[in-house]
Legacy VTK file of the C-alpha trace (Angstrom):
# vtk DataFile Version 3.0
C-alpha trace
ASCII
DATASET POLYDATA
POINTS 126 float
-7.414 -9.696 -25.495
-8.705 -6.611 -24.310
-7.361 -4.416 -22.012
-8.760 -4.454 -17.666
-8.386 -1.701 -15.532
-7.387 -3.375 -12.271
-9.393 -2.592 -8.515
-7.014 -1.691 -6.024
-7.624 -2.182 -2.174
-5.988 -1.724 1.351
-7.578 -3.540 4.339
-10.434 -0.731 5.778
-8.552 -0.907 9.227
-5.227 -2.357 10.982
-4.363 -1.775 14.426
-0.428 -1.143 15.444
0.733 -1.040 19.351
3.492 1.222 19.986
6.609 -1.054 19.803
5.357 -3.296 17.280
5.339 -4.018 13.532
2.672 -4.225 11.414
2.079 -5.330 7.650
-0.402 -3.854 5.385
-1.210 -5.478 1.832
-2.176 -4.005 -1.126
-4.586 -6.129 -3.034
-4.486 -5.482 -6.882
-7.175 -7.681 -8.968
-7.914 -8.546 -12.931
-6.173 -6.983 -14.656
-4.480 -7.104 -18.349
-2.039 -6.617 -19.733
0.478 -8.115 -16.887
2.636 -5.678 -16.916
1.971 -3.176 -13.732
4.105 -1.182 -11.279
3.573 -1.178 -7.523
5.321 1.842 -5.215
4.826 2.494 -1.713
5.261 5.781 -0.055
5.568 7.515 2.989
3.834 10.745 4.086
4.528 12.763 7.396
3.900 16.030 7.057
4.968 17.591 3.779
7.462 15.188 3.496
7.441 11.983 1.229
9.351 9.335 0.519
10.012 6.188 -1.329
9.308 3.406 1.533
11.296 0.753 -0.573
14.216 3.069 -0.553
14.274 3.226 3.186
15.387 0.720 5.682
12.890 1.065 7.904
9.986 -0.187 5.884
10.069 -3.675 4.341
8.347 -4.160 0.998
7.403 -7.274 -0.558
5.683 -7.472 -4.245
4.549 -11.080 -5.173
4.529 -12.222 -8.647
0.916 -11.564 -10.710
-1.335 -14.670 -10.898
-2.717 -15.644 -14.035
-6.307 -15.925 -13.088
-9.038 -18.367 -15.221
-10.375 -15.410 -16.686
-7.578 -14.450 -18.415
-6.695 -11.306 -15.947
-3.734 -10.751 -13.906
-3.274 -10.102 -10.165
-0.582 -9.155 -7.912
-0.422 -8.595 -3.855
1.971 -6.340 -1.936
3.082 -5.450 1.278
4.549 -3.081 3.153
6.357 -3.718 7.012
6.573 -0.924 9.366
7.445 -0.332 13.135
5.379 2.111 15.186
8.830 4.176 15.648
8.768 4.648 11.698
6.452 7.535 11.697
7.420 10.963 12.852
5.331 13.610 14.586
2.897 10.637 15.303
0.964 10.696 11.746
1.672 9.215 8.499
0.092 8.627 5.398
0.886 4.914 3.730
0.269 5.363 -0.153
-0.116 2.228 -2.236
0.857 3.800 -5.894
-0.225 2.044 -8.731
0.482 2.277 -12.302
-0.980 0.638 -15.432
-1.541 1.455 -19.104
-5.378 1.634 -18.585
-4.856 4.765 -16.455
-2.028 7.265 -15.786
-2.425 6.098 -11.549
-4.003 4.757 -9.249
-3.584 5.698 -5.168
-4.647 4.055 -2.274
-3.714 5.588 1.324
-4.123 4.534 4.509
-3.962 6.982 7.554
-1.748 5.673 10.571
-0.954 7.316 14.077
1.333 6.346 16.134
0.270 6.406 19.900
2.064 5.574 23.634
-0.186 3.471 25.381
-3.653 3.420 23.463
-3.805 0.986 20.108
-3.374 2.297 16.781
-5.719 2.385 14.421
-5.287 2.650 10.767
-7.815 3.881 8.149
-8.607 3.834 4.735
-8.448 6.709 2.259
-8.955 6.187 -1.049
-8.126 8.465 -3.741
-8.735 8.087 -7.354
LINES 1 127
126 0 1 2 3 4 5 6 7 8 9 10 11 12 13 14 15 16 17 18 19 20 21 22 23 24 25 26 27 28 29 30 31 32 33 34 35 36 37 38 39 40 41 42 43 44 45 46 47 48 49 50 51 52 53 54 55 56 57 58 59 60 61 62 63 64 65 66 67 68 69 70 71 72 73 74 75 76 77 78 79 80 81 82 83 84 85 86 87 88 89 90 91 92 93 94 95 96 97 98 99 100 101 102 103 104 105 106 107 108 109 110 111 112 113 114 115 116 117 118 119 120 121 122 123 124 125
């Protein structure tokens, strides 16, 4: 078989109330060879970090489908509180890497506010 590059996608918007949780998946589609890695990280500020390293994020990474084509493809999520972000802005990045390219990012804005809803929104980087 030949190798497929796989699309990656985040939902275009989520909305978070201050004192909730909310989950955010990261859809990965066709492609091949199975074998793929999935990170999540963390961005406020300059700072980064490894959201499946830290307790305050929960991040779940089904097993890849065999689709009837032939192609692979895998769904994961990530949990956060509105507390979880610092200085009220974050960055969500959705790494992913595969031997058809070196990576892949998507990112997903997210502010944290008091009373007003919280909106997330799409970024995508390639």
């Amino acid at each position: 078989k030949t190798v497929s590059r796989p699309s990656v996608s985040l939902p275009a918007r989520a909305v978070v109330t201050e004192g909730e949780e909310k989950t955010l998946q990261c859809d990965i589609a066709r492609f091949y060879p199975e074998k793929l890695a999935v990170t999540w990280l963390i961005q406020n500020g300059s700072h980064t970090v490894h959201a499946g390293r830290n307790q305050r994020f929960r991040v779940c990474t089904e097993l890849a489908v065999h689709n009837p084509d032939g192609t692979y493809s895998i769904r994961s999520g990530i949990t956060l509180h509105s507390s979880a972000v610092q200085n009220k802005e974050a960055r969500l990045i959705c790494q992913v890497e595969h031997q058809t390219y070196q990576l892949q990012v998507c990112s997903c804005g997210f502010n944290s506010g008091k009373r007003n809803k919280t909106t997330f929104l799409l970024l995508f980087l390639f």
